[in-house]
N, C-alpha and C positions, 0 to 999 in steps of 0.2 A: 438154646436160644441166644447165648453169647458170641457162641460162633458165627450164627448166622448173621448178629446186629454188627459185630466188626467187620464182615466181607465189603458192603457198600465201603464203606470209609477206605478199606486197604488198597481196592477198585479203585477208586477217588484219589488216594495218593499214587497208585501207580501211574495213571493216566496224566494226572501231575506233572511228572515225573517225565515221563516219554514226550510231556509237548514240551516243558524246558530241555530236555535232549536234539529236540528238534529244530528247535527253537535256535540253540546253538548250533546245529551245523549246519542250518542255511546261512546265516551271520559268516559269509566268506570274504577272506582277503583279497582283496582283487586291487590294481591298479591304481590310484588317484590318478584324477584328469588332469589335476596341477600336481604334476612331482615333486616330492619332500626332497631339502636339500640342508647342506648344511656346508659354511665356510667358518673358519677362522685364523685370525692373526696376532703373532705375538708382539707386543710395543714394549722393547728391555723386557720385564718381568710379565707383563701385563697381559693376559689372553684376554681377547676380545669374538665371539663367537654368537654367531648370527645364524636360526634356525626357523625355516619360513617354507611358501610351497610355492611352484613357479606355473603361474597361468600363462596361456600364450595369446597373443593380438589375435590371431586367428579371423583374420580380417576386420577387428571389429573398431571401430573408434574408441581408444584407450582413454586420453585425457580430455577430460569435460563430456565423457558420454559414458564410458562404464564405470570410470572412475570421474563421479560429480566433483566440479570445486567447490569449494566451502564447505565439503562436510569429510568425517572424520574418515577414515578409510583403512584397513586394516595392512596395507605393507606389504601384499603378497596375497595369499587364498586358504581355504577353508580354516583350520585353529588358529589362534593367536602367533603373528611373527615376535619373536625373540631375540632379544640381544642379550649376552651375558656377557659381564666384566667382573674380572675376576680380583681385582683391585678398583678402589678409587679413580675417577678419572675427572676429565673435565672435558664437554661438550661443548663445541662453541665458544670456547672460552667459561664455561658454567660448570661447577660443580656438580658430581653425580658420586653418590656411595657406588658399592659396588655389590651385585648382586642379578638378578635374572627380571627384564622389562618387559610387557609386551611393550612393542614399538607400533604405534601409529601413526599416518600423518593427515593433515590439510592442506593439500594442494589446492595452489590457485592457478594462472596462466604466468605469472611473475613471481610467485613466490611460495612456498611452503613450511607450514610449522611439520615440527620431527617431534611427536610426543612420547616420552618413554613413564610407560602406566606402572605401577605398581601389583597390578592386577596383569600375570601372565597366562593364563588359565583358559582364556574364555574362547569361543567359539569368533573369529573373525573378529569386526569392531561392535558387533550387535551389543553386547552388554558394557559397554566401554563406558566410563562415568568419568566428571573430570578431575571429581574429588578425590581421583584415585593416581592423580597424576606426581610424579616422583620431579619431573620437569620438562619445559618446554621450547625448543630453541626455532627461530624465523632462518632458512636458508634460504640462497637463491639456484632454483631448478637452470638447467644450461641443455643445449638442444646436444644431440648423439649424429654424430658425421655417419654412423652407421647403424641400422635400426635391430633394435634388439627384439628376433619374437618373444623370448621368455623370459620372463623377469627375473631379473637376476641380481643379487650383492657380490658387488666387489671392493677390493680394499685397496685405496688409490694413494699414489704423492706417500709412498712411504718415506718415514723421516726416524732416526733412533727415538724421538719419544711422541711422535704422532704419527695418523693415517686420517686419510679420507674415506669413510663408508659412504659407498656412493651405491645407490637404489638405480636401475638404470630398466629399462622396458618400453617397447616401444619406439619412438624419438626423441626421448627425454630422461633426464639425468640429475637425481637429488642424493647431491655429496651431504656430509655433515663430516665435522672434523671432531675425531677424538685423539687428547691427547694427555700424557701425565711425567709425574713428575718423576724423572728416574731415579734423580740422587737420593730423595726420601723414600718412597719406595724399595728401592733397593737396601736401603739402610735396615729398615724392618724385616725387610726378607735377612737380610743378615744375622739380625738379631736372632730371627727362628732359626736359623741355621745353625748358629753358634753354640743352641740350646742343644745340640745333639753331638755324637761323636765327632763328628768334627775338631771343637772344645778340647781335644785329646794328643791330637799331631800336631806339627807345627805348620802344615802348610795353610790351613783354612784361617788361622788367627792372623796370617803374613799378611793375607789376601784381602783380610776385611781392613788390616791397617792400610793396607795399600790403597783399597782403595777409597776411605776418607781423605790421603795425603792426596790424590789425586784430584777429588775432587774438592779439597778445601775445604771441608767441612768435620766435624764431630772432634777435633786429632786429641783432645783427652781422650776420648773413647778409642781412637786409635791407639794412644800410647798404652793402653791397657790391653789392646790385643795385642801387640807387637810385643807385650812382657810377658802375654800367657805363650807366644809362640817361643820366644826364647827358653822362658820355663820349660816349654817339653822338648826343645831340640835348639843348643845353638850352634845357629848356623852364620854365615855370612848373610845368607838373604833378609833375615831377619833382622841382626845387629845393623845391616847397613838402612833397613825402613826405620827400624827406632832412631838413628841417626838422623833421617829427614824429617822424622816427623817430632824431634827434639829442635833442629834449626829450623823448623816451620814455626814454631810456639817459643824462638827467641830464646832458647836455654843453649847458650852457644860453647860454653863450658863441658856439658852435660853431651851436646853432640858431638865433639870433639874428641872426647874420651870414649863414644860407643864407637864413633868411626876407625878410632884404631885399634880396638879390639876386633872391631869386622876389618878388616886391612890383614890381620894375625891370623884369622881363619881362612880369608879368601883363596882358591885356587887360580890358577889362571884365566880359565873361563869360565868364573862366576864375575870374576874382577874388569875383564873384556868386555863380557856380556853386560853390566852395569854402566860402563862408558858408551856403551853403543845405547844404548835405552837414554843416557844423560841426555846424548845429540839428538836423538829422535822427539824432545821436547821440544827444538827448534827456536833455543832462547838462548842470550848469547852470555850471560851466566854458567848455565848448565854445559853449552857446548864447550866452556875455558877448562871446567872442571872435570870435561871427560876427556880433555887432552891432558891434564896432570895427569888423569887413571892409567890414560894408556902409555905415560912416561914412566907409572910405578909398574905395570904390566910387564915393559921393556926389561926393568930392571932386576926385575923378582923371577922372570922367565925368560931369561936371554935365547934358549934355545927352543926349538916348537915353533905351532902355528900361531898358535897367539902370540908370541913374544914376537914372530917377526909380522902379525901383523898389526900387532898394538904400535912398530917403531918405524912401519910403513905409514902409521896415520899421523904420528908425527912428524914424520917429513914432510909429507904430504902437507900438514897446516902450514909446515914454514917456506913451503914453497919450491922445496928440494923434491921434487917430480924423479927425478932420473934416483937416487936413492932410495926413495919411496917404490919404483917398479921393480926394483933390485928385491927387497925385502918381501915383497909380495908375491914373487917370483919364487921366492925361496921360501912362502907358507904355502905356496900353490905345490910345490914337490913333497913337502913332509906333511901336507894335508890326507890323512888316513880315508878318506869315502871320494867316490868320484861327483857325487853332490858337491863337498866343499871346493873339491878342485874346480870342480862350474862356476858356483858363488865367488872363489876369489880371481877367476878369471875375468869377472863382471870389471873388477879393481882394476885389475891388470891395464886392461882397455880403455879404463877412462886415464889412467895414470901415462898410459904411452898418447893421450889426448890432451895431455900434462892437462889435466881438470883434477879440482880436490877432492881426493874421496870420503872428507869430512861433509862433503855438505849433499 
């Protein structure tokens, strides 16, 4: 009797069974009519990445007829369009965490809000609420010299710490500018870096001093990397960053004393290489101080390509052209790579144009 009362039920789960199999393999992948797409861009550290789907005009009136003004619109077609920043940023001039939005907007004929939702999950703008809103910024839409059938993001007016994410479809064009902060971002990125092997060589500890000395900012923190890098290797590269980044913070004593310790390690072209870096700050401080460099270059490496072209640049500043092509002439023959013999031929030709090749 037992057997017989479980047959139904075993029946019952098979056939279960066979329509969710079924069930599943008509569930096929086929095409979307608006294709998935995805762009992104990097601003210094910063990815910026936009994943949306692309409907086409396909004759039909785009704005104020498929897409109404004044009501919310999802950015693209079928799921939620997305924007993900991967740092901090600022929209509009407006602060934004960083993390994954759906993006909506309100187009009007003159203007558009760019809403970026908290809520990236949802089906189009159907479920879109405003209390869910992270923020919301008013741009002004610009007409398209050439019509776009499929909508599309592009990443416009690139600049090292902004872009314009511009919405374009149609005959029409809604930019919004994202932009951030490098120096301090990059600082943090630093910070995580510094937390891994890196911390161990001396080139990554050079590199984070460098670059606060650069950008004028943090230089305690720098002078502590610039000691962990010496700590594990001293170098010239090294003793000469602690050096700037001692006379940036006024300890003029202190820079004085690491500069000629870095002077005692220096080879020729590290010592060269640091004067040509002086002038390429383009300040007439720095450019005094890379003609003493390339006077001690001269004198420390009389023979070589450096030495004759550290004492080509100083002729060259004093105005002696015809000594200076002489000298240049003669790093151009003992220059080892036919690369460098190119490069100091560039010299050659400005100096037989008796122009300085300091500047």
């Amino acid at each position: 009797m037992k057997t017989i009362t479980l047959k139904p039920l075993i029946l019952c789960l098979a056939v279960a069974g066979l329509g969710q199999i079924a069930f599943g393999q008509s569930d096929l992948k086929l095409p979307d009519v608006s294709q998935a797409a995805e762009v992104k861009q990097r601003i210094a550290l910063t990815d910026i990445t936009v994943n949306y789907h692309r409907p086409l005009v396909n004759g039909r009136k785009i704005w104020g007829g498929l897409v109404p003004y004044g009501k919310v619109w999802r950015a693209g077609a079928n799921e939620n369009t997305t924007i993900e920043f991967s740092d901090p940023v600022s929209v509009e001039g407006k602060p934004l965490d960083r993390g994954t939005y759906g993006l909506h907007m309100i187009p009007n004929q003159d203007s558009c809000t760019v809403i970026f939702s908290k809520t990236n999950t949802g089906w189009g703008s159907y479920s879109y609420d405003q209390k869910d809103d992270a923020l919301r910024v008013a741009v002004k839409p610009k007409p398209l010299a050439q019509p776009e059938e499929a909508l599309e993001f592009e990443f416009e007016d690139l600049k090292p710490t902004s872009t314009a994410v511009t919405l374009k479809w149609d005959k029409v064009a809604i930019p919004f500018t994202v932009s951030v902060n490098e120096a301090d971002q990059t600082l943090q990125n630093i910070r995580a870096q510094m937390k891994g092997a890196g911390q161990f060589a001396w080139q990554a500890p050079d590199q984070a001093a460098q670059f606060c000395l650069t950008n004028k900012i943090n230089l305690d923190e720098a002078l502590k990397w610039a000691n962990l890098s010496i700590q594990n290797e001293e170098r010239f590269e090294n003793l000469s960053t602690k050096a700037d980044i001692l006379k940036a913070l006024n300890k003029q004593d202190e820079a004085k004393a690491t500069w000629d310790k870095a002077l005692q390690k220096a080879e020729a072209p590290q010592l060269y290489t640091y004067g040509r870096q002086l002038q390429n700050q383009k300040k007439p401080a720095e450019a005094a101080q890379a003609i003493d460099i390339f006077k001690e270059v001269a004198k420390r490496f009389p023979n070589g390509v450096y030495g004759d072209l550290a004492q080509a640049r100083v002729k060259s500043a004093a105005g002696d052209f015809t000594g200076a092509l002489n000298d240049a002439k003669q790093a151009q023959a003992a220059a080892p790579s036919e690369g460098q013999k190119q490069a100091i031929q560039g010299l050659i030709d400005r100096l037989q144009a008796k122009q300085d090749i300091n500047k």
